[in-house]
C-alpha positions as CSV (number, residue, x, y, z in Angstrom):
1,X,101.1,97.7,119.5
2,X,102.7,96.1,116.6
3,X,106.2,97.0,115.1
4,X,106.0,98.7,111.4
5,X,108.3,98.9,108.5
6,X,107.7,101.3,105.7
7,X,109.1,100.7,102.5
8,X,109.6,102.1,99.5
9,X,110.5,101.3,95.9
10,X,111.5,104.4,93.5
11,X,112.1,104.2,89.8
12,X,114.3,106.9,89.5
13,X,114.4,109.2,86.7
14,X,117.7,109.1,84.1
15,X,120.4,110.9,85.5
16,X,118.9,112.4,88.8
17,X,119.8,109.8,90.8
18,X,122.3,112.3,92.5
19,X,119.0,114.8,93.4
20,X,117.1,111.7,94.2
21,X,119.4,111.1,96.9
22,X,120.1,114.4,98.3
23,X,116.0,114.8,98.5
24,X,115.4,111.3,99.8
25,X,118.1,112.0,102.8
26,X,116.6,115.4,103.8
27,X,113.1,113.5,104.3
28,X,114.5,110.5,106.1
29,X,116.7,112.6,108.1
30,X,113.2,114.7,108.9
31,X,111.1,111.8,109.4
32,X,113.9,109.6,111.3
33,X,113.2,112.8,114.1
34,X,109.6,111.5,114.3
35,X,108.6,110.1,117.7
36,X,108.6,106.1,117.1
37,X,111.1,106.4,114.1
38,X,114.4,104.0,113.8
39,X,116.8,103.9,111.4
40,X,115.6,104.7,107.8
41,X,117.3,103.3,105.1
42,X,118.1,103.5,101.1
43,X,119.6,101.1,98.9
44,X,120.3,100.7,95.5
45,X,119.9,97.8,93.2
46,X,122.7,96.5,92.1
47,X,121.2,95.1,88.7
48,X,119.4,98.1,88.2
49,X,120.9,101.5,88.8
50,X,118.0,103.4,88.7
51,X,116.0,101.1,90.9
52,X,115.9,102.1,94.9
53,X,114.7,100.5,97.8
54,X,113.5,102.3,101.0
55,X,113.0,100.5,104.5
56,X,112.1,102.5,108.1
57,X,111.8,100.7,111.3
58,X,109.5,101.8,113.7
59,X,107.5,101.3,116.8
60,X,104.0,101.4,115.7
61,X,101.4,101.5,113.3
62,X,100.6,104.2,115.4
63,X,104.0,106.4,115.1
64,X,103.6,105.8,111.1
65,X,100.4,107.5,111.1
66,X,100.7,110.4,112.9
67,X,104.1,111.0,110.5
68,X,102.0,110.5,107.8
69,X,99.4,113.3,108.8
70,X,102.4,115.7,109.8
71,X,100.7,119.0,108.0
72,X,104.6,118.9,105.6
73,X,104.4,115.7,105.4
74,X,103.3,115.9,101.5
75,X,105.7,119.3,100.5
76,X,108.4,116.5,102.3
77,X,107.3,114.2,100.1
78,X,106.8,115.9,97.0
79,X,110.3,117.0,97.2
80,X,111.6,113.1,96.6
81,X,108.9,112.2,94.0
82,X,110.0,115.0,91.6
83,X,113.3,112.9,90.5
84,X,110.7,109.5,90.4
85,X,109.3,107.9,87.4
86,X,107.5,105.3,89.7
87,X,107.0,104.9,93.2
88,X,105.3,101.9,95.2
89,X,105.4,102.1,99.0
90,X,103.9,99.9,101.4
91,X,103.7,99.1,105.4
92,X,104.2,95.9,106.4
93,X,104.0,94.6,110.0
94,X,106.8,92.9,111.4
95,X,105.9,89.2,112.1
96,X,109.7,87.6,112.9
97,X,113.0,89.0,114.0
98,X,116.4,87.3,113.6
99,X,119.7,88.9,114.8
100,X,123.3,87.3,115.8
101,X,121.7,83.9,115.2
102,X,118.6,84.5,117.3
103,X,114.9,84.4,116.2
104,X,112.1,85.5,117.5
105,X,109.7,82.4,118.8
106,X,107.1,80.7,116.9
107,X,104.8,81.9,120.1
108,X,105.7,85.3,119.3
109,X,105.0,85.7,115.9
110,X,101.4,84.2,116.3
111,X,100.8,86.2,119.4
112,X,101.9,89.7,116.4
113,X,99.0,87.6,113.7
């Protein structure tokens, strides 16, 4: 059982960012209820106002699948894409951890490859 992030990145349509938002909070706040979910996060870019990044921890490839096949999971969806121009999300598995100067050991990460 390996540890997952989604992410996301949105391309936002001209002034919806506001509804972009509001719809992208209601499905985090949905999904983050899933069983294996942690935090779910949004940010924006900084150079780029209409560019947003998404990022959701969770505790297996496992957990993001059966999310994924959640019979609402595309009306969810669909909800948040409506304000998009462009949308690009990915899973990656998490290979090293670092936290309060801390890292995960060399061992570790080939024992997750």
């Amino acid at each position: 059982m390996t540890e997952l992030a989604t992410t996301g990145i949105w391309m936002v349509n001209p002034t919806k960012e506001v509804e972009f938002i509001e719809a992208w909070t209601a499905f985090a706040a949905w999904a983050s209820a899933m069983p294996g979910a942690g935090p779910l996060r949004l940010g924006r870019d900084t150079g780029n106002p209409l560019r947003f990044v998404s990022f959701g921890a969770w505790e297996s490839t496992e957990a993001v699948r059966a999310w994924k096949s959640q019979p609402e999971f595309r009306a969810r969806i669909a909800q948040v894409l409506q304000f998009v121009d462009d949308f690009h999300p990915t899973e990656l598995d998490i290979i090293a951890v670092c936290t309060n100067g801390t890292s995960t050991s060399a061992r570790a990460m080939r024992a997750a490859l």
